[in-house]
C-alpha positions, -999 to 999 in steps of 0.1 A, spaced: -464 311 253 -429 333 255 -420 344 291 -397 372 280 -382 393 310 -355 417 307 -352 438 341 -316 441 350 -300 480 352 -272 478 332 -247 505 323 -229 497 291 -198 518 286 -162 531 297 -170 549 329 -199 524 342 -179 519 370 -180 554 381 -220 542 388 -211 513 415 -216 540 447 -250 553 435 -259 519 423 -253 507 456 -280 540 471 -303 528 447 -302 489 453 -299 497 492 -267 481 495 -249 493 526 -221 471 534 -211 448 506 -191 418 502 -169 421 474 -163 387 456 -132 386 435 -102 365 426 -66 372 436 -61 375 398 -86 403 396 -66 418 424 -31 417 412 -44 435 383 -55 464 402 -91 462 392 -105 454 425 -93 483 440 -111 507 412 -140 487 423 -130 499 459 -126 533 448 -157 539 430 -175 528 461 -161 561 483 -171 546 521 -150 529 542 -135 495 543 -148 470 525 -145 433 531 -127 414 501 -135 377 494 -107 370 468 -106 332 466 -130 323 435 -112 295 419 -115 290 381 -144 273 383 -169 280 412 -170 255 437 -193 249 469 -166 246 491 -159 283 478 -194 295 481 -199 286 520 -163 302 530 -179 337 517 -212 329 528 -191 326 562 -173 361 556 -208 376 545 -226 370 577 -194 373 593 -189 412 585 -224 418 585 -229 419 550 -265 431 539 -251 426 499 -226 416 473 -209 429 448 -188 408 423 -160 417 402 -143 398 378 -153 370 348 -178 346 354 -165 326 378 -166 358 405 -201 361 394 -215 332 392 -196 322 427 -217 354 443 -249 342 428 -240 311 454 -236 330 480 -269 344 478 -281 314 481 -262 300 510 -260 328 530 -299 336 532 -311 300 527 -314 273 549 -303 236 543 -275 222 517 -272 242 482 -275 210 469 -311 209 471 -313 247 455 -300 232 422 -319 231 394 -321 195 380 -326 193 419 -363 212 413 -343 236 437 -351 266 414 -386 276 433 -369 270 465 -350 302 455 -364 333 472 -368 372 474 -344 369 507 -315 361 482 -287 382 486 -289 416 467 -260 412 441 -246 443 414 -223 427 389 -192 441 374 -178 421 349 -142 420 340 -147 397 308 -162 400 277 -176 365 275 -200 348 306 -226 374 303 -233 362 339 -237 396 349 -273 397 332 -280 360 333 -306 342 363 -280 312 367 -251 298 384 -230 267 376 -212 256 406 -189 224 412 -206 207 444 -190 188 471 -200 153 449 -179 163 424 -212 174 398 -215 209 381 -250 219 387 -270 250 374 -289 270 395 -316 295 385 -337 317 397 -347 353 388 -344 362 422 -301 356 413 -302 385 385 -279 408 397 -296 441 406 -275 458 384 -248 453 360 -215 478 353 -203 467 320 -171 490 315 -149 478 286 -120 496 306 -118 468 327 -107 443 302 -79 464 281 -54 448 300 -70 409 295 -43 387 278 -48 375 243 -53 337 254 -79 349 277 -98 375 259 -98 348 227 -111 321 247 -139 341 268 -149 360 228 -157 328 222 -182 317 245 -202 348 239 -202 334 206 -209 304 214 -243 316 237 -252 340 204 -255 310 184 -271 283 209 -298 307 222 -303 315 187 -308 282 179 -333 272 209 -368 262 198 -382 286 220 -407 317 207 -388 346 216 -382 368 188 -365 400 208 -341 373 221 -334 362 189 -329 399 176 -307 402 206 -288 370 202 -280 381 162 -269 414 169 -244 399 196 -231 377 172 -226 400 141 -205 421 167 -183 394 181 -175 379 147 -168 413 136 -143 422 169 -127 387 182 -99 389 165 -96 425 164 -92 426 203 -74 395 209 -50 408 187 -46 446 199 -62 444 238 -60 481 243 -81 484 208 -114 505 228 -140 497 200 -134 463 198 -129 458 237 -166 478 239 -182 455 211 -168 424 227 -183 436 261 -217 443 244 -217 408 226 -208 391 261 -239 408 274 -264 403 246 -252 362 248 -268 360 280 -297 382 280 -311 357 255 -303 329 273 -340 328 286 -346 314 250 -322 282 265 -289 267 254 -280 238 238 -263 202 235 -227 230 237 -232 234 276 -248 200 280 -212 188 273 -194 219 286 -210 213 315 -195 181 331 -168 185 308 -155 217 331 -158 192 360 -138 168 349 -104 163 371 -80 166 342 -41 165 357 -50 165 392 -72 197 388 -110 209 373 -94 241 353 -107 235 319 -120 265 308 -156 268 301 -152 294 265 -126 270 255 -146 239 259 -178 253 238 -157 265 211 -140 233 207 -177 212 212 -195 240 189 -186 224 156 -199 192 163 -231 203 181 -233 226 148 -231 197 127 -259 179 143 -285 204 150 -282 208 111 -307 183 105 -327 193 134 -358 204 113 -345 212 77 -363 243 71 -360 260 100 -326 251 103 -322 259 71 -332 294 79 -316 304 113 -281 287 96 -286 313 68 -290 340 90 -265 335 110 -241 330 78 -254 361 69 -246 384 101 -213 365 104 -207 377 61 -199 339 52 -205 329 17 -242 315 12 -231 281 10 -206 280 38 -200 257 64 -212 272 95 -194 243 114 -159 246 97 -160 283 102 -161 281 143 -134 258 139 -109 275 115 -119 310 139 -108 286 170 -77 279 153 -69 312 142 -73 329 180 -46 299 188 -68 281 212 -70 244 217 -89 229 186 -99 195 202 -102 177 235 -72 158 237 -57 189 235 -71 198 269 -63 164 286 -97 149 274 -98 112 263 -126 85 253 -119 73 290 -139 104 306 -167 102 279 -190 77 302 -193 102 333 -196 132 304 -224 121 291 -240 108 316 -236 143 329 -250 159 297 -281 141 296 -292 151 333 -281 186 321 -305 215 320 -292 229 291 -300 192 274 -336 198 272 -335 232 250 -312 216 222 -334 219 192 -327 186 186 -326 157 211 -299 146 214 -293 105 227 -263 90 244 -251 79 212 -251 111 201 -234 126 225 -202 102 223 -205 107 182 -200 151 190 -174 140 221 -150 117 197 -160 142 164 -145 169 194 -115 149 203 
């Protein structure tokens, strides 16, 4: 039976922003906790966030890292009962978002996040006291701002999901206006893993047809507009197209993902030159060929069908090869077009893949994949 639940207030537009104050009335939001990065900050876009909130001063939490961590998630929880916080409000790319997810956890939940994880069984641990949260994304790629999950690097070094509808953000400003000044490297790699959901939730077993019509639709529009706004930043229709794709990616993602963020996954919490910075778009554009590849042969007819659709929304020749299109795209938006690339090597394959399997995303592959598997997509990745 098909759970399908789409209950997030989203404005999708240039202006959304101009909605955060009322969004705020409406959520009951008095005295939020913004949760940024210092990036987000130099470019200004914090304080528009600031000033579409007309009160007072706000407290600004502005030390996301590139990937969330838990270390991250209980210094704000410490600012947001700290300043009295009844609510959060998170601006920036995924890693904002999916950081003030945590903290709606940890700062209205008892006990270690650990045990709110979902491999964990944390996710029914998960309550209505959660943190209200309103979303305003400053990518065109996570889709986090309409998504029930989290991934977060804990203390022990493991990247852990954590879901729970009670984490969908109350509401969710998608204003394209906020990513016309994203560089090309940026807006190329985070294009990319909207594409990248679009085509694993797509692919997921799962009965969900308006998923599936969502997941399409994304994907037809980020084909279409990649390159177009990686190329020309300030080019609006692209920039609004690549913002609706980003958002369409995740909606789906109730359908589940795939083998692509079983290895993304650990692979993003890998210490690669002294630091855990690879970029999550970038690693399941590089992984998405492979995985491709094998989920081929998943079940021959249906595959057969959902390759062909997708071949058609993407306006590939009939007999293309799905796989080899991601890649040459990959290359084309000059991002990294294999692991080693990134600082990846068949040394680090025994901890991703142990990783991958415990993964939640593992279990809605369409195909299951083994341990041998996985180290045949790593080294076809390399």
């Amino acid at each position: 039976m098909a759970y399908i639940f789409y209950l997030t207030h989203i404005h999708l537009g240039y202006d959304a922003l101009s909605q955060l104050s009322s969004e705020c009335g409406r959520v009951g939001i008095k005295r939020p906790l913004i949760i940024t990065d210092k990036g987000v900050v130099a470019a200004g876009l914090a304080q528009r966030a600031l000033d579409a909130l007309k009160s007072g001063a706000v407290p600004v939490f502005d030390d996301t890292p590139s990937n969330p961590t838990e270390a991250m998630v209980l210094a704000a929880a410490q600012a947001y009962r700290g300043e009295g916080c009844d609510g959060l409000i998170a601006v920036g790319g995924g890693s904002s978002i999916d950081l003030a997810k945590g903290v709606a956890i940890a700062a209205t939940h008892a006990g270690a996040l650990t045990q709110y994880a979902t491999i964990e069984g944390g996710s029914p641990k998960i309550t209505a006291a959660a943190a209200p949260l309103i979303a305003v994304p400053t990518t065109a790629g996570t889709g986090s701002e309409v998504a029930r999950g989290a991934i977060v690097i804990l203390n022990d070094g493991r990247k852990l999901g954590f879901h729970s509808w009670h984490l969908l953000p109350k509401s969710a400003l998608c204003d394209p206006a906020l990513t016309l000044g994203l560089p090309p490297g940026l807006t190329a790699a985070t294009g990319m893993d909207a594409i990248a959901h679009c085509i694993e939730t797509f692919l997921a077993p799962a009965f969900n047809p308006p998923a599936d019509g969502i997941a399409l639709d994304g994907l037809e529009r980020a084909w279409a507009n990649i390159e177009r706004a990686t190329a020309d930043g300030s080019d609006r229709d692209a920039r609004l197209n690549m913002m609706s794709a980003s958002m369409q990616g995740a909606m789906a993602f109730q359908k589940g993902l795939g083998c692509v963020h079983s290895l993304s996954h650990p692979l993003g919490g890998l210490t690669v030159n002294g630091k855990t910075s690879l970029h999550h778009g970038t690693l399941n554009a590089v992984v998405l060929p492979a995985v491709l590849r094998f989920n081929e042969t998943a079940d021959s007819v249906v595959a057969e069908r959902r390759y062909a659709r997708m071949r058609r929304v993407m306006t590939l020749p009939d007999n293309a090869d799905l796989a080899q299109a991601l890649f040459d795209m990959t290359a084309r938006l000059g991002l990294p077009t294999g692991l080693r690339q990134m600082g990846v090597d068949e040394s680090m394959f025994d901890k991703v893949i142990q990783g991958a399997l415990a993964d939640h995303c593992h279990r809605t592959n369409p195909r299951e994949a083994t341990a041998d598997d996985y180290r045949r997509m790593l080294t076809e990745s390399l």
